[in-house]
Kinemage of the C-alpha trace (Angstrom):
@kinemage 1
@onewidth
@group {chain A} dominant
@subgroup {mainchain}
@vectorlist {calphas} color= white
{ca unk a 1} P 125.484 99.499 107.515
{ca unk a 2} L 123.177 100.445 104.875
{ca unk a 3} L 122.366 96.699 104.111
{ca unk a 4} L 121.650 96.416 108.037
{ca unk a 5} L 119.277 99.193 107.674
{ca unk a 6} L 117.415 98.108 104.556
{ca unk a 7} L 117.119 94.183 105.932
{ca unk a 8} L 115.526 96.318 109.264
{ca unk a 9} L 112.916 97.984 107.440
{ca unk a 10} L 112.063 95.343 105.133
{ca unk a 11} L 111.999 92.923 108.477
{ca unk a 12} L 109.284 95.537 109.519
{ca unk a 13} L 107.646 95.545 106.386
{ca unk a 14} L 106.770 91.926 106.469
{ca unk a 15} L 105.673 91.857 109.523
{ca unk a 16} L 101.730 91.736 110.013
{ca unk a 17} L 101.462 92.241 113.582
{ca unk a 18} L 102.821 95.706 112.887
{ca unk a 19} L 100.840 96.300 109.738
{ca unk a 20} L 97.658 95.571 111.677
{ca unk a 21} L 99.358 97.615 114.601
{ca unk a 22} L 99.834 100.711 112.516
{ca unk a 23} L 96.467 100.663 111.182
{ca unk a 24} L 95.045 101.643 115.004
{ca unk a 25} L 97.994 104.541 115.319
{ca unk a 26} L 96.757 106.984 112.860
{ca unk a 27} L 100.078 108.574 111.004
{ca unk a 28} L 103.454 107.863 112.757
{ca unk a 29} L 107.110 108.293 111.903
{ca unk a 30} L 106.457 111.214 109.431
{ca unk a 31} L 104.513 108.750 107.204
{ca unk a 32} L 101.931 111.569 105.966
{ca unk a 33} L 105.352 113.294 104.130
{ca unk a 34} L 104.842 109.836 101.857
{ca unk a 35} L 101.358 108.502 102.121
{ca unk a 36} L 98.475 111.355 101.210
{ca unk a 37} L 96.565 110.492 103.832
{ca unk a 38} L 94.163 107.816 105.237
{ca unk a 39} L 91.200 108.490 103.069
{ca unk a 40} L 89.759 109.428 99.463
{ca unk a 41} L 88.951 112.457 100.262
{ca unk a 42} L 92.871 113.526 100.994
{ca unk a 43} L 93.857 111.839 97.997
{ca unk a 44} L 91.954 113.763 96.166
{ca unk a 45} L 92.974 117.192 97.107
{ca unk a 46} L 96.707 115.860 96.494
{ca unk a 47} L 95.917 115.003 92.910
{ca unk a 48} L 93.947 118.291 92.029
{ca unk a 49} L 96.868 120.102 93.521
{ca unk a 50} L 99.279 117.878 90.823
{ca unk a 51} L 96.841 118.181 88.477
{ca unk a 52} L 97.072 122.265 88.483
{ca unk a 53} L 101.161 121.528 87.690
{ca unk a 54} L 100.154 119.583 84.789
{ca unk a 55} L 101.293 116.543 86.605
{ca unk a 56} L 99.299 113.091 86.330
{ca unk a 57} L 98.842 110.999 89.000
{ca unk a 58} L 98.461 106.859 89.811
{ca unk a 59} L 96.321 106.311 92.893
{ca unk a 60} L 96.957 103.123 94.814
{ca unk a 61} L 94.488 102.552 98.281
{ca unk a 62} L 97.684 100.574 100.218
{ca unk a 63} L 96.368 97.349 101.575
{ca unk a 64} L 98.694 93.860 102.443
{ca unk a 65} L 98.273 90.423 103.975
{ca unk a 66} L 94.137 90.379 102.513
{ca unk a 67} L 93.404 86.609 103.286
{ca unk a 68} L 90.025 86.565 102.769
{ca unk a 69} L 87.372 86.949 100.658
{ca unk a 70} L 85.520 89.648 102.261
{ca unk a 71} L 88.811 91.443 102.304
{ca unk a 72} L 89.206 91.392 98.886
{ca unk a 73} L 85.361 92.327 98.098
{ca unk a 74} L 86.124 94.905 100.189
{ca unk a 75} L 89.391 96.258 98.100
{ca unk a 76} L 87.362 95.847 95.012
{ca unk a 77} L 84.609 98.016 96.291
{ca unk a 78} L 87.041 101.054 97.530
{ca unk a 79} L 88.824 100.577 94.085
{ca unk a 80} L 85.442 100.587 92.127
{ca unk a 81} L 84.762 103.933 94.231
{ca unk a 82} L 87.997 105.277 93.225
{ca unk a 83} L 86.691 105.462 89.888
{ca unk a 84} L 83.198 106.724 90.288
{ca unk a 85} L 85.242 109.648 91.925
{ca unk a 86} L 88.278 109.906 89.818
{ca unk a 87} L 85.314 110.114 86.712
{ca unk a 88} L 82.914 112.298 88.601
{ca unk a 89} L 85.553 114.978 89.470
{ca unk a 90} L 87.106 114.441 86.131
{ca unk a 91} L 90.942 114.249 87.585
{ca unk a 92} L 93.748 112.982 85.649
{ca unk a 93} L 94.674 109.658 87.216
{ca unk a 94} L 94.481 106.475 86.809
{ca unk a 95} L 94.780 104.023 89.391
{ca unk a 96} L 97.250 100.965 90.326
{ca unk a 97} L 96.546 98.149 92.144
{ca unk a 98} L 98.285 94.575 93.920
{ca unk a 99} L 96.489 91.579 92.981
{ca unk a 100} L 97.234 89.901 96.146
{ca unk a 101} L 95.003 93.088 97.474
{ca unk a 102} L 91.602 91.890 95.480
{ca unk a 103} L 92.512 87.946 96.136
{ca unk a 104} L 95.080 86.686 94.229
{ca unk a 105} L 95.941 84.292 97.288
{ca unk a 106} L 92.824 83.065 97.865
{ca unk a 107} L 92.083 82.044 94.307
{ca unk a 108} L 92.459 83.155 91.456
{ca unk a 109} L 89.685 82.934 89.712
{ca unk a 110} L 88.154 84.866 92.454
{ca unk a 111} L 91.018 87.843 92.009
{ca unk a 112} L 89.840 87.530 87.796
{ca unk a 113} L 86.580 88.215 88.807
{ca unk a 114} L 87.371 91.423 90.604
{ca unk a 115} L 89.893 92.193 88.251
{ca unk a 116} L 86.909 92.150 85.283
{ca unk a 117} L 84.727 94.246 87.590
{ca unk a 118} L 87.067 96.936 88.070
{ca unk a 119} L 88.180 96.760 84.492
{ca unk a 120} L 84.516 97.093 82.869
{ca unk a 121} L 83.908 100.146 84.456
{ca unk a 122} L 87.620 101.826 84.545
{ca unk a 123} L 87.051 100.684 80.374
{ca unk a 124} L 83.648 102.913 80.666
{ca unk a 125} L 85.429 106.156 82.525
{ca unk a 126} L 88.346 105.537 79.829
{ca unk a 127} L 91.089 104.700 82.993
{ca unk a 128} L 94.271 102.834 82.873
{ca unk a 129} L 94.466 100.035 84.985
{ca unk a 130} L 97.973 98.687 86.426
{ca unk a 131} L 98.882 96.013 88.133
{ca unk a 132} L 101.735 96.668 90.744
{ca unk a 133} L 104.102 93.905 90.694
{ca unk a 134} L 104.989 92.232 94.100
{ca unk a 135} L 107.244 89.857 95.529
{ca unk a 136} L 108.732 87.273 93.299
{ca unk a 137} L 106.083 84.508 94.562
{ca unk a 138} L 103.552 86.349 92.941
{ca unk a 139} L 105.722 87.456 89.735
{ca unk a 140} L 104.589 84.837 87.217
{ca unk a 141} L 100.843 84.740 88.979
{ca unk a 142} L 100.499 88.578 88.136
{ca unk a 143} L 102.237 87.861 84.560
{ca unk a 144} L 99.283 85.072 83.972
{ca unk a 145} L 96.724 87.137 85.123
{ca unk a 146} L 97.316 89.457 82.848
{ca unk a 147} L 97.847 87.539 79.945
{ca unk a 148} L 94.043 86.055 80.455
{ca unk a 149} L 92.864 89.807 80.788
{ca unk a 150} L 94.702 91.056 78.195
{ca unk a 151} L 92.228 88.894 75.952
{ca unk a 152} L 89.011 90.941 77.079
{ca unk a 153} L 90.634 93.963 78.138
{ca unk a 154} L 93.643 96.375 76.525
{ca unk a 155} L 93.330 99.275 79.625
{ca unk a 156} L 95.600 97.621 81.639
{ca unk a 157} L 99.020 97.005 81.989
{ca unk a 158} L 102.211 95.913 84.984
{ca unk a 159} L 105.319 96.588 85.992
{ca unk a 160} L 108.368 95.201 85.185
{ca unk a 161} L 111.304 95.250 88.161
{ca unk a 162} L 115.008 95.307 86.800
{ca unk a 163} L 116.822 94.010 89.376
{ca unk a 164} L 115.187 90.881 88.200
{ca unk a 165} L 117.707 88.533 85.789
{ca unk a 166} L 114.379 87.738 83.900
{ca unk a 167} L 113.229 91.317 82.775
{ca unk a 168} L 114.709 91.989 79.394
{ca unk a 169} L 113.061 88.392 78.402
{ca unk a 170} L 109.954 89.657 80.052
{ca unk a 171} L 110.081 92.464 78.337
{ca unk a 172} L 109.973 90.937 74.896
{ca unk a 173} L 106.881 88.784 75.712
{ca unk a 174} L 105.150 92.455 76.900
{ca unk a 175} L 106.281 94.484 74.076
{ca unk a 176} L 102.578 95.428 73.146
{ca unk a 177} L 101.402 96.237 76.379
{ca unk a 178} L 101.751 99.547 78.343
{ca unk a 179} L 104.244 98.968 81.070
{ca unk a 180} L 106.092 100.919 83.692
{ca unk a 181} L 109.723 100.030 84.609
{ca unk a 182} L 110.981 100.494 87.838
{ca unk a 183} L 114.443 98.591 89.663
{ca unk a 184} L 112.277 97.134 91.795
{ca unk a 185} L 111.540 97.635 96.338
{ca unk a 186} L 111.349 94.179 98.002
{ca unk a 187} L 114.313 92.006 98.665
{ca unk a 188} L 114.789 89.102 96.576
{ca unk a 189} L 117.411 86.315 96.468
{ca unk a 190} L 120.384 86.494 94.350
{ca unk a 191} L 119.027 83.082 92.435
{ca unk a 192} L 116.637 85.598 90.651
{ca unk a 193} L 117.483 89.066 91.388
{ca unk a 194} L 121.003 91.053 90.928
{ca unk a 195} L 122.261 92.227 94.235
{ca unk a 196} L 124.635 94.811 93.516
{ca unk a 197} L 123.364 98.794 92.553
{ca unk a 198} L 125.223 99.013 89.570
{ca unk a 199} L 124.031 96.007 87.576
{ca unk a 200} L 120.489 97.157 88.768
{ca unk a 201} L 120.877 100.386 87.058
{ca unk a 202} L 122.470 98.826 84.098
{ca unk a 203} L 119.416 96.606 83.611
{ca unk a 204} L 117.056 99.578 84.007
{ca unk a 205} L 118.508 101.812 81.414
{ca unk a 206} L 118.901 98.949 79.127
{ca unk a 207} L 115.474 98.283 79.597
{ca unk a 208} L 114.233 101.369 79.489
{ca unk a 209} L 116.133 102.339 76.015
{ca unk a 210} L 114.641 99.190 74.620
{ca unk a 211} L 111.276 100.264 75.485
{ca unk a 212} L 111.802 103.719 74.072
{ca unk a 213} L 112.729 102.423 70.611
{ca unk a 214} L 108.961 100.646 70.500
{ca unk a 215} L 105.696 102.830 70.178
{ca unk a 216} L 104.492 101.301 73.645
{ca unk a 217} L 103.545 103.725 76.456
{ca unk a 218} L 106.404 103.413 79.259
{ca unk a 219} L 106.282 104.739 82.510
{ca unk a 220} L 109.864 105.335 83.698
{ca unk a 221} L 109.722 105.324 87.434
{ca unk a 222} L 113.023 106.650 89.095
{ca unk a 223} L 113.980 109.273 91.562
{ca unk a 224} L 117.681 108.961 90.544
{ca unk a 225} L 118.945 112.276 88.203
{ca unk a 226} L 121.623 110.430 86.447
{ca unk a 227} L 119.284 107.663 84.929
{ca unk a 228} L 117.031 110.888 84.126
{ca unk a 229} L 119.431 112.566 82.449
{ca unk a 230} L 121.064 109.529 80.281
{ca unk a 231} L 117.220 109.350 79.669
{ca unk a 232} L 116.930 112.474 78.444
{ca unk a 233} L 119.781 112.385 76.601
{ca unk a 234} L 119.164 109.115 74.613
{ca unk a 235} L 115.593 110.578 73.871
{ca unk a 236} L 117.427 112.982 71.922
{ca unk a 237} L 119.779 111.299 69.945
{ca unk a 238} L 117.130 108.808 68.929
{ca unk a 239} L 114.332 111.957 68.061
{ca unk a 240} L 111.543 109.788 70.218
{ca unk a 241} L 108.508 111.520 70.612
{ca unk a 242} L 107.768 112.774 74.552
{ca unk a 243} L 104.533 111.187 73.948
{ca unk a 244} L 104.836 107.244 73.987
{ca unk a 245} L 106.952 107.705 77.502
{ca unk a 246} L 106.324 109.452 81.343
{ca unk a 247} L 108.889 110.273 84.233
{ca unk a 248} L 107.721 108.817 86.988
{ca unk a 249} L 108.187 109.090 90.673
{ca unk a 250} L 106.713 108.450 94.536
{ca unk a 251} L 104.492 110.854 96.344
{ca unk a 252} L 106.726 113.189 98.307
{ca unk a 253} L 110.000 112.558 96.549
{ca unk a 254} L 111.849 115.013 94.822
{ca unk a 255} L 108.883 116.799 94.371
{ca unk a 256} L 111.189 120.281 93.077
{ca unk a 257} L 112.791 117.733 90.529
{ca unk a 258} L 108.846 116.872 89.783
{ca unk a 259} L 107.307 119.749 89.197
{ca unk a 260} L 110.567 120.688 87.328
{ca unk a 261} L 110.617 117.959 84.251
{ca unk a 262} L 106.542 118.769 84.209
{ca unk a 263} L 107.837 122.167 83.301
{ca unk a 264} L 110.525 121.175 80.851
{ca unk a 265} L 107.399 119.474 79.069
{ca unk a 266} L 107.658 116.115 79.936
{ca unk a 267} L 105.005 113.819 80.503
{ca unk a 268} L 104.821 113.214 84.563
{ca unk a 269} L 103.094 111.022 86.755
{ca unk a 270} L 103.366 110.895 90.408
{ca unk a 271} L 102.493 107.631 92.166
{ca unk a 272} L 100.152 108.704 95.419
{ca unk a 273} L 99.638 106.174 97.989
{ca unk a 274} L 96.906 106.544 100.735
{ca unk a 275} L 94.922 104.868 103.432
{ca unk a 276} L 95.297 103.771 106.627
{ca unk a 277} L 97.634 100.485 105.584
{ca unk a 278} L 100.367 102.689 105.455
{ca unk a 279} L 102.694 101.109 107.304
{ca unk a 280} L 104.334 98.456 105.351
{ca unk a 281} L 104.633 100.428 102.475
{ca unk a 282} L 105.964 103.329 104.665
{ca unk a 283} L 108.789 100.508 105.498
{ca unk a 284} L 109.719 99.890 101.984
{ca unk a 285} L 110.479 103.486 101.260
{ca unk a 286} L 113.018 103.328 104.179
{ca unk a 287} L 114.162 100.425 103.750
{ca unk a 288} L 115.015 101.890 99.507
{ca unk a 289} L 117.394 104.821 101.171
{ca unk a 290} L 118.665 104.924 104.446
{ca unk a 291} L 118.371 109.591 103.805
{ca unk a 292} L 114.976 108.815 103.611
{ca unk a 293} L 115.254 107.774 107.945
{ca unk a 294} L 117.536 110.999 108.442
{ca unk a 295} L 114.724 113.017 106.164
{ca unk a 296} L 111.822 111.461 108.405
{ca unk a 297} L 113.801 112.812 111.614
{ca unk a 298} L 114.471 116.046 109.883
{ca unk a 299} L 110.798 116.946 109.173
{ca unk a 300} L 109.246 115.314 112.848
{ca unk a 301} L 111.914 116.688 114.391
{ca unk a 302} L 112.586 120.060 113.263
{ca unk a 303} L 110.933 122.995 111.899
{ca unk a 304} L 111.281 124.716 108.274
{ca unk a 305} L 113.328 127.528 110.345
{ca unk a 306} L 115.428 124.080 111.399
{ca unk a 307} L 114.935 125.045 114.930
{ca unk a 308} L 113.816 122.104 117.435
{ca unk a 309} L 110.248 121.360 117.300
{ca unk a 310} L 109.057 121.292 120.834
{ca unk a 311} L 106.245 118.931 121.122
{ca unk a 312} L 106.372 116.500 118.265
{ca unk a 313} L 110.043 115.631 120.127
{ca unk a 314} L 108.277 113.096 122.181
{ca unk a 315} L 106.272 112.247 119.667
{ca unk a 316} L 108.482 111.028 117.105
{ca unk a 317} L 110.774 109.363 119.930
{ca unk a 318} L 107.538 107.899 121.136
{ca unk a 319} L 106.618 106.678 117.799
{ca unk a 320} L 110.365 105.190 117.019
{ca unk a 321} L 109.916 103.699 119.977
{ca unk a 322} L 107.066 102.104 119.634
{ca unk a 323} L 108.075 100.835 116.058
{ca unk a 324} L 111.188 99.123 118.149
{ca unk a 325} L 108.879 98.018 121.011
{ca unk a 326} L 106.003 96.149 119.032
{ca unk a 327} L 108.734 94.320 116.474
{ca unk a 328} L 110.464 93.239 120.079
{ca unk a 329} L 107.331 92.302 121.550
{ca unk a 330} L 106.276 89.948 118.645
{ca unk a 331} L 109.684 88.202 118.779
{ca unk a 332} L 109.188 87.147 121.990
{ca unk a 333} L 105.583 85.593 121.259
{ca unk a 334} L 107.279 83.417 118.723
């Protein structure tokens, strides 16, 4: 059942009718408990409230299926803005980003030029620059893109996704550069990916503890305790210094377990999405954890008291419903 609900949400994910759809909703399906709103501004209030836990932050403006170039000028502008604001109000953040997002589909010589735009002046605010690692089509793409920015630029770094076969040989070539590990969100064949939950996590800790024993800055980017705490406890045998790594986790996840390592003194980062292509990201995080769906219901449904909320009832069965609806209706057009 739990593969049936993943393929669902993924199926939803994909799909740009909806994407576009959502965009003319406004916040749906309890989205705003993952995505910190629609615009900078909200964003911005999240990560001073982080900030004052002595939590970091990665901003990402959501955006998927950019096709063309004004699109992508468009991305680059918002993410140049992010900057000017992220310097001016002197917040600590730094910001990730999806090359398909500033043209990597269109060409890529066009998606370098952004990329060098956005990295001059990130350089000149001293701001880390990731790239967000997507589906597999674009896996090498991203991995050559920043190889030819890596020669003018060192504030910038990717992600590596263990469910991958090819990410301890990845991880070799990208020893030197600052990375963040994560098991990885979209759904991927099993000629390149491993399928099954425990080899995932087997990968990730292996690559993780290889990372650790290197001086490279590693974001570790999990919500699950056990890999946390086999974290922690390697960190200890091996005396590494809290410095050259971060915990890392989503906005509105675990956000007790958060502010918690912050306060064991931990490096932490929290990864805040926002604006108003929400939806296929939104997809993704149900598609990771079927709880998230009965979490979703929990918080449109019900109040903090856990008594029935009375109008949001037909909202959220509205929204569901519409979610069901649309994906129906664009079946049929096909």
């Amino acid at each position: 059942m739990s593969n049936l609900t993943r393929d669902f949400f993924m199926g939803l994910s994909n799909s740009k009718y909806l994407n576009q759809s959502a965009k003319k909703w406004g916040f749906r399906l309890g989205a705003e408990k993952f995505v910190a709103g629609t615009d900078l501004i909200s964003a911005v209030e999240s990560i001073k409230e982080l900030n004052t836990h002595g939590i970091s932050t990665t901003l990402d403006n959501l955006g998927e299926f950019v096709e063309d170039h004004s699109e992508a000028t468009h991305a680059k502008n918002q993410v140049l803005q992010i900057l000017d604001t992220l310097h001016e109000e002197e917040l600590d953040s730094h910001v990730s980003v999806k090359l398909t997002q500033l043209g990597l589909d269109i060409d890529t010589e066009f998606c370098l030029e952004n990329m060098r735009e956005i990295l001059t002046k990130a350089a000149e605010y001293d701001i880390f620059i990731n790239l967000d690692m997507e589906k597999y089509i674009h896996y090498q793409k991203t991995l050559d893109v920043l190889a030819e920015l890596r020669k003018e630029y060192k504030n910038v770094g990717t992600v590596l996704q263990t469910y991958l076969y090819r990410t301890l040989d990845d991880l070799e070539e990208l020893k030197d550069v600052r990375l963040r590990i994560v098991k990885g969100a979209y759904k991927e064949s099993e000629e390149v990916a491993y399928q099954a939950k425990e080899e995932i996590d087997a990968n990730y800790l292996e690559a993780v503890k290889q990372r650790l024993l290197r001086n490279t800055f590693t974001s570790i980017a999990t919500h699950d305790h056990h890999i946390i705490n086999e974290v922690k406890k390697f960190v200890d045998a091996n005396n590494i210094d809290k410095s050259i790594f971060e915990f890392q986790m989503l906005y509105g996840f675990r956000t007790e377990m958060q502010f918690g390592l912050a306060e064991e003194g931990y490096n932490f980062c929290t990864y805040i999405p926002f604006g108003d292509d929400w939806f296929g990201y939104f997809m993704r995080r149900l598609a990771e954890r079927p709880q998230n769906v009965n979490l979703v219901l929990k918080d449109t449904l019900y109040t903090k008291e856990n008594t029935l909320k009375k109008g949001p009832v037909i909202a959220g069965a509205a929204a569901i419903a519409s979610v069901a609806f649309l994906a129906g209706r664009k079946t049929r057009k096909k």
